[in-house]
KOLMAR-488327 format. One record per atom (N, C-alpha, C): chain; atom name; x, y, z. Coordinates in steps of 0.1 Angstrom, whole numbers. Example, Ala and Ser with C-alpha at 12.3 -4.5 7.8 and 13.67 -1.06 7.14 Angstrom:
! residues 2
DRENKE   cadena   atomo      c1      c2      c3
DRENKE        A       N     132     -57      78
DRENKE        A      CA     123     -45      78
DRENKE        A       C     132     -33      78
DRENKE        A       N     128     -22      71
DRENKE        A      CA     137     -11      71
DRENKE        A       C     129       0      79
This chain:
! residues 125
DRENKE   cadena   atomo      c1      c2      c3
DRENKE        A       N      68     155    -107
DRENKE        A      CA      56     153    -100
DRENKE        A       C      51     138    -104
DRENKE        A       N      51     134     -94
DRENKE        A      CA      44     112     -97
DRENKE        A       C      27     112     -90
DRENKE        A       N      20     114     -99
DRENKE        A      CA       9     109    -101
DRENKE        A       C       6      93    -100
DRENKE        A       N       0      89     -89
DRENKE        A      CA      -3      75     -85
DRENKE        A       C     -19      74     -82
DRENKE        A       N     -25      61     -85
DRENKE        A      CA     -42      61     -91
DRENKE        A       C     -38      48     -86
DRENKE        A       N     -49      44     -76
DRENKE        A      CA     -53      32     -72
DRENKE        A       C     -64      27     -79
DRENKE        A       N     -63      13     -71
DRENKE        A      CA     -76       3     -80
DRENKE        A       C     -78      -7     -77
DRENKE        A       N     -89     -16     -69
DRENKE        A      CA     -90     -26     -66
DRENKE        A       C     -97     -30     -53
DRENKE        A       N    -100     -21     -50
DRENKE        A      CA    -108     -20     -34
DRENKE        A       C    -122     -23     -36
DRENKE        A       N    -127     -28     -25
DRENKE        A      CA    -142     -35     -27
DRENKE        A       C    -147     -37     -15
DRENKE        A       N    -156     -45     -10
DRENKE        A      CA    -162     -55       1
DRENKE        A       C    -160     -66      -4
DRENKE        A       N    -154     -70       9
DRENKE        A      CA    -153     -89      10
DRENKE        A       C    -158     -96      21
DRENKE        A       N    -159    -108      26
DRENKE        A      CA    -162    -112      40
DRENKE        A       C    -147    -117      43
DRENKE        A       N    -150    -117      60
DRENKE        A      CA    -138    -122      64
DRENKE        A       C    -136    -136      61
DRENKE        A       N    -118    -137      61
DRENKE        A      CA    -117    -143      52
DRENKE        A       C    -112    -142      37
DRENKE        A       N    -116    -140      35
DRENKE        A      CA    -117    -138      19
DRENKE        A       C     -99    -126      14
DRENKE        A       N    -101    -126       2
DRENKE        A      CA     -87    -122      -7
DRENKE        A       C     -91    -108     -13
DRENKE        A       N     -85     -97     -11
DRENKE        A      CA     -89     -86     -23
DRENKE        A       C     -69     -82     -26
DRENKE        A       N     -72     -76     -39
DRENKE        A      CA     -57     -71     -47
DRENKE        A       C     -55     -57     -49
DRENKE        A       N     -48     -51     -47
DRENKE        A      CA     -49     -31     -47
DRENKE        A       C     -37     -31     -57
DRENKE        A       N     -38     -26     -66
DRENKE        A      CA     -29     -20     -76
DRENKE        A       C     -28      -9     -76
DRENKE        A       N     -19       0     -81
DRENKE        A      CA     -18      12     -79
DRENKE        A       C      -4      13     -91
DRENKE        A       N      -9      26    -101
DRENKE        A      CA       0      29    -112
DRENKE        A       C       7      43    -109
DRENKE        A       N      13      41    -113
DRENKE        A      CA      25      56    -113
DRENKE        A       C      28      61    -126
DRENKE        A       N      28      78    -127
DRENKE        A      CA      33      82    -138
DRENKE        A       C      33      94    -133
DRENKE        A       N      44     104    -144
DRENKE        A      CA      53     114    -143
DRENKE        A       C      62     111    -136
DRENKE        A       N      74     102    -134
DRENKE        A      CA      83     107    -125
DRENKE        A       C      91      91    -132
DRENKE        A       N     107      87    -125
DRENKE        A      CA     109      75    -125
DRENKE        A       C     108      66    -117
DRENKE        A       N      97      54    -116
DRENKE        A      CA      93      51    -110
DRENKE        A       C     103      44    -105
DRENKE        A       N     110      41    -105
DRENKE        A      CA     123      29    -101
DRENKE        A       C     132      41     -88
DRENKE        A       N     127      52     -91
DRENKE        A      CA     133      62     -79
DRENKE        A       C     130      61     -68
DRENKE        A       N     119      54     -63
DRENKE        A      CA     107      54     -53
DRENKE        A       C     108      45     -48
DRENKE        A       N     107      43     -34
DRENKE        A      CA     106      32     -28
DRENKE        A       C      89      35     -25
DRENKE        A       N      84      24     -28
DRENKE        A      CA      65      21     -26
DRENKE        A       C      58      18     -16
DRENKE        A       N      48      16     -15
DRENKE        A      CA      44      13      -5
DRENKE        A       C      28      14      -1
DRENKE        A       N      23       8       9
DRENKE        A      CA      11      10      12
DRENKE        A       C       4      19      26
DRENKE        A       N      -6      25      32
DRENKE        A      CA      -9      27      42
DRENKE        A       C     -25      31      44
DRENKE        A       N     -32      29      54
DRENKE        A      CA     -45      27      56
DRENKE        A       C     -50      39      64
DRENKE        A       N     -61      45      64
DRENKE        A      CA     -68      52      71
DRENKE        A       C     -85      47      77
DRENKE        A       N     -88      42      91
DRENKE        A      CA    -100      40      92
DRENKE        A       C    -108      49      98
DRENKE        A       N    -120      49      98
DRENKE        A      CA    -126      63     104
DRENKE        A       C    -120      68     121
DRENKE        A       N    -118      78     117
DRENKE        A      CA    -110      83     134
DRENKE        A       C    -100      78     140
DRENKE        A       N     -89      72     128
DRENKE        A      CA     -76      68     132
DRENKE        A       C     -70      79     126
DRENKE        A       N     -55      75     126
DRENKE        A      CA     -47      79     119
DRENKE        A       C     -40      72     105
DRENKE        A       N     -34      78      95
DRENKE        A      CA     -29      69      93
DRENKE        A       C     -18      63      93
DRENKE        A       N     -17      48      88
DRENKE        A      CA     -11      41      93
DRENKE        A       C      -3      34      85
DRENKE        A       N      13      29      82
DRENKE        A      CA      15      19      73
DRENKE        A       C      14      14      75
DRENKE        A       N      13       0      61
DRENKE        A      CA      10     -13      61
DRENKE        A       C      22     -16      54
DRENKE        A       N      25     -14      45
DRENKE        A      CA      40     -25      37
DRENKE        A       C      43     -13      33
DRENKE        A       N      58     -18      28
DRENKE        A      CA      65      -7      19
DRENKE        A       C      77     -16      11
DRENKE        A       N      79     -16       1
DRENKE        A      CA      90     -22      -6
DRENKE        A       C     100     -12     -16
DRENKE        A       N     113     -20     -16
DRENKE        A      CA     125      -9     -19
DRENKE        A       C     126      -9     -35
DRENKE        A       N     134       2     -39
DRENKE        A      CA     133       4     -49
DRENKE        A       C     135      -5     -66
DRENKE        A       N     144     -16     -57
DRENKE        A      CA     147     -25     -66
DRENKE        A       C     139     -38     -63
DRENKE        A       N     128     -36     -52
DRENKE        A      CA     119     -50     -48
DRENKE        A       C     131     -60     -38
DRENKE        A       N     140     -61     -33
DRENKE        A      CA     146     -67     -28
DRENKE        A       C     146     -66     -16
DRENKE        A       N     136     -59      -7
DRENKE        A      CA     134     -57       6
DRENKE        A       C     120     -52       6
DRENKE        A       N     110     -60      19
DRENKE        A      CA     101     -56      21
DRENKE        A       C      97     -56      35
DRENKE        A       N      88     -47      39
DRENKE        A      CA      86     -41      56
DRENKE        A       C      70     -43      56
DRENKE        A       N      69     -51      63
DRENKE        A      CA      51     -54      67
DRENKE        A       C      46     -44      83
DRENKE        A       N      39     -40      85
DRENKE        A      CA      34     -41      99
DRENKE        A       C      31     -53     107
DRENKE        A       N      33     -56     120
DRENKE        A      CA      27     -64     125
DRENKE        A       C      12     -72     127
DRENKE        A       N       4     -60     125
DRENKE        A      CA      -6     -64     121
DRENKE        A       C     -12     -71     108
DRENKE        A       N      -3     -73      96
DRENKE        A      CA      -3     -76      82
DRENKE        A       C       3     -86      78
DRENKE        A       N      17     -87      87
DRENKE        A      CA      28     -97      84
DRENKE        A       C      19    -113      85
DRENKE        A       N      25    -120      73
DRENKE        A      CA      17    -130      73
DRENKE        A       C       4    -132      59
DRENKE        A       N      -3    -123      65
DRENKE        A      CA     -17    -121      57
DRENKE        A       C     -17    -111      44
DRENKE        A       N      -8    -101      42
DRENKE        A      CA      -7     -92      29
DRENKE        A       C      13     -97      24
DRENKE        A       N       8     -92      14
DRENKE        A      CA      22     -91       1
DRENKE        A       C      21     -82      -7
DRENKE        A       N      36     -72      -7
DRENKE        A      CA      35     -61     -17
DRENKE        A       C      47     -70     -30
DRENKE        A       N      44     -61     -37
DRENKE        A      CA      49     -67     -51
DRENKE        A       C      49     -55     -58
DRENKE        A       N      59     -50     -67
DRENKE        A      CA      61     -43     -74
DRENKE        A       C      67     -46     -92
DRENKE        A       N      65     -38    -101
DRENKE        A      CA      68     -43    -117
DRENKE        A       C      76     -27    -119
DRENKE        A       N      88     -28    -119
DRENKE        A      CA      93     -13    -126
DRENKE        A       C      94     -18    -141
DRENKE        A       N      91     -27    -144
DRENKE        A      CA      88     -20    -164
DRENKE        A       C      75     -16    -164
DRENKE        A       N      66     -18    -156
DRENKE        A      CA      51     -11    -158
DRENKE        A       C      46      -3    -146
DRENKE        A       N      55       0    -138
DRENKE        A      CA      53      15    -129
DRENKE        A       C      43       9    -120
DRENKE        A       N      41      -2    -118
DRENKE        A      CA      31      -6    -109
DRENKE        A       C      33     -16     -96
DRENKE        A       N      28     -13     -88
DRENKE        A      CA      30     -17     -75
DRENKE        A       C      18     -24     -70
DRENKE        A       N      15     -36     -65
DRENKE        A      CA       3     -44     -57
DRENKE        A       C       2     -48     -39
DRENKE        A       N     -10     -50     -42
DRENKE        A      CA      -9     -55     -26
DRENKE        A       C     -17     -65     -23
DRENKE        A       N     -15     -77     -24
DRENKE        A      CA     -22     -90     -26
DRENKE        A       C     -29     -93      -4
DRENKE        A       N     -42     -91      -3
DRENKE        A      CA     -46     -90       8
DRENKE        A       C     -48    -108       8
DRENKE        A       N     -48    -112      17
DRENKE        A      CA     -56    -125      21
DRENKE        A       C     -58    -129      38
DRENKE        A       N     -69    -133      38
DRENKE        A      CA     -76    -142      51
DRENKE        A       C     -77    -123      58
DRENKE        A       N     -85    -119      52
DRENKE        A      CA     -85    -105      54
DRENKE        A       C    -100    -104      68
DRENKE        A       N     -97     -94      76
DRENKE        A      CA    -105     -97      89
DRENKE        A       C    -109     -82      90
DRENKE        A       N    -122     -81     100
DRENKE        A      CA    -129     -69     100
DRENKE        A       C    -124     -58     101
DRENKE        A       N    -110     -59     109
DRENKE        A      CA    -101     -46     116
DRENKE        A       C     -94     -40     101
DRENKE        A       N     -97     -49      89
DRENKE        A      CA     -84     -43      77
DRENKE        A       C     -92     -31      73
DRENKE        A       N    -106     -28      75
DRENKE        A      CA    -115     -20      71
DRENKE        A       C    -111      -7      69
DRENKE        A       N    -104       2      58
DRENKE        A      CA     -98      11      59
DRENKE        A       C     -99      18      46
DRENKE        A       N     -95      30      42
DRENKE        A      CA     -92      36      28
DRENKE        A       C     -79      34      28
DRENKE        A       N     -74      27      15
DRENKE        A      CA     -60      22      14
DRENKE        A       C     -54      34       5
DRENKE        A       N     -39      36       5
DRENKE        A      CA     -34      49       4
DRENKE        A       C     -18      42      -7
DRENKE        A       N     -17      46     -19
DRENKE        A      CA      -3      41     -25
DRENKE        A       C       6      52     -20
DRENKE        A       N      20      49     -15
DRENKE        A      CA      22      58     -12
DRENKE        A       C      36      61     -14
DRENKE        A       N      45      67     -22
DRENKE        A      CA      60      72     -28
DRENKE        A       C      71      77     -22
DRENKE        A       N      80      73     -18
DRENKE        A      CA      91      83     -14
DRENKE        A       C     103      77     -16
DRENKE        A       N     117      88     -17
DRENKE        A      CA     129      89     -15
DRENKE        A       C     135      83      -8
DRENKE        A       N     148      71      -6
DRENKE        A      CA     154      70      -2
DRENKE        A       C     142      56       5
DRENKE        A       N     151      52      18
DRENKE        A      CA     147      37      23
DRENKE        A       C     132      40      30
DRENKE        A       N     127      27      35
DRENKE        A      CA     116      27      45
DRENKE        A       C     122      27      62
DRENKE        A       N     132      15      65
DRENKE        A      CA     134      16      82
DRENKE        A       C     133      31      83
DRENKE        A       N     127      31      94
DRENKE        A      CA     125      39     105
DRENKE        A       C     122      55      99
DRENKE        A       N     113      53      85
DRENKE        A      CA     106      61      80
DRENKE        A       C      90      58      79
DRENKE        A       N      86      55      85
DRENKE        A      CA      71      48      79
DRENKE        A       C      59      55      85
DRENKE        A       N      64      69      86
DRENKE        A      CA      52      78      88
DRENKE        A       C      51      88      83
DRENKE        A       N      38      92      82
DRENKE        A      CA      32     101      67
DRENKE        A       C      40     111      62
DRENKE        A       N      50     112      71
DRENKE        A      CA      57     128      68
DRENKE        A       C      70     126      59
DRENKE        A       N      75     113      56
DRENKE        A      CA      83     109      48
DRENKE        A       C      80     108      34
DRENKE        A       N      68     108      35
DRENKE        A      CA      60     100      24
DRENKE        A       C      59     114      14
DRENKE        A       N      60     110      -2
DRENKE        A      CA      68     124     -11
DRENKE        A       C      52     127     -21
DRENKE        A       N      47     113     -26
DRENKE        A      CA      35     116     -26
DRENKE        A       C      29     103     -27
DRENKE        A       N      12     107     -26
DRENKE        A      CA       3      98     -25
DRENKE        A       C      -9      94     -35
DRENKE        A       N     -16      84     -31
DRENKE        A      CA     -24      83     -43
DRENKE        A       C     -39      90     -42
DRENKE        A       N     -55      87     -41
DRENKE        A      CA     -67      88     -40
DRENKE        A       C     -70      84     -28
DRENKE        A       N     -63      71     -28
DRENKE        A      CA     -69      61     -23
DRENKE        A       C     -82      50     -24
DRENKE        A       N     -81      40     -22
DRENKE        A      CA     -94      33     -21
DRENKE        A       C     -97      24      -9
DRENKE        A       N    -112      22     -11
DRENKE        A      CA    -117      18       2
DRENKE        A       C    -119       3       0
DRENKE        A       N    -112      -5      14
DRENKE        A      CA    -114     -18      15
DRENKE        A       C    -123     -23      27
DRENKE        A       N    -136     -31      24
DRENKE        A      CA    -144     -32      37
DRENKE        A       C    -144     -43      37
DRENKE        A       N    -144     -50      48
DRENKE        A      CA    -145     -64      53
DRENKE        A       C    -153     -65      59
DRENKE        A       N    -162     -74      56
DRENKE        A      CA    -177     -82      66
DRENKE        A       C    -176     -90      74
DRENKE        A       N    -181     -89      86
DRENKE        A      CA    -180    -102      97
DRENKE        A       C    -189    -110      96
């Protein structure tokens, strides 16, 4: 069982930079390919990045590519998500999120092995 705890979510204006960290434990984290995904009120949710187990491949959404970066540390079980020039629409509860094997043409919730709390990122216009 891998236990993941986010952290780093806030209000920002647009514009502006926020960083989501998210730690893992119980499991090996170097087994997981990582990843991010957002929920806004009365959407679905959605992914945003996902990176592979060794960090050597990363998958943005089109709506992110550009403007976010995931990054990952397997000596410290921890995975980030560096937001910038962040705009009203990012406004979401952000989701860490774990699984098995690759991301292509996996990147919906049902792949996903487990998840974090989440936290909430709000952006001001």
């Amino acid at each position: 069982q891998v236990q993941l705890v986010e952290s780093g979510g806030g209000l920002v204006q647009a514009g502006g930079s926020l960083r989501l960290s998210c730690a893992a434990s119980g499991g090996t984290f170097s087994d997981y390919a990582m990843g991010w995904f957002r929920q806004a009120p009365g959407k679905e949710r959605e992914f945003v990045t996902g990176i592979s187990q060794n960090a050597y491949s990363t998958y943005y959404s089109d709506s992110v590519k550009g403007r976010f970066t995931i990054s990952r540390d397997n000596a410290k079980n921890t995975v980030s998500l560096q937001m910038n020039s962040l705009k009203p629409e990012d406004t979401a509860v952000y989701f860490c999120a774990a699984k098995r094997g690759t991301w292509p043409g996996t990147t919906t919730t049902r792949y996903v092995s487990y998840w974090g709390q989440g936290t909430q990122v709000t952006v001001s216009s």
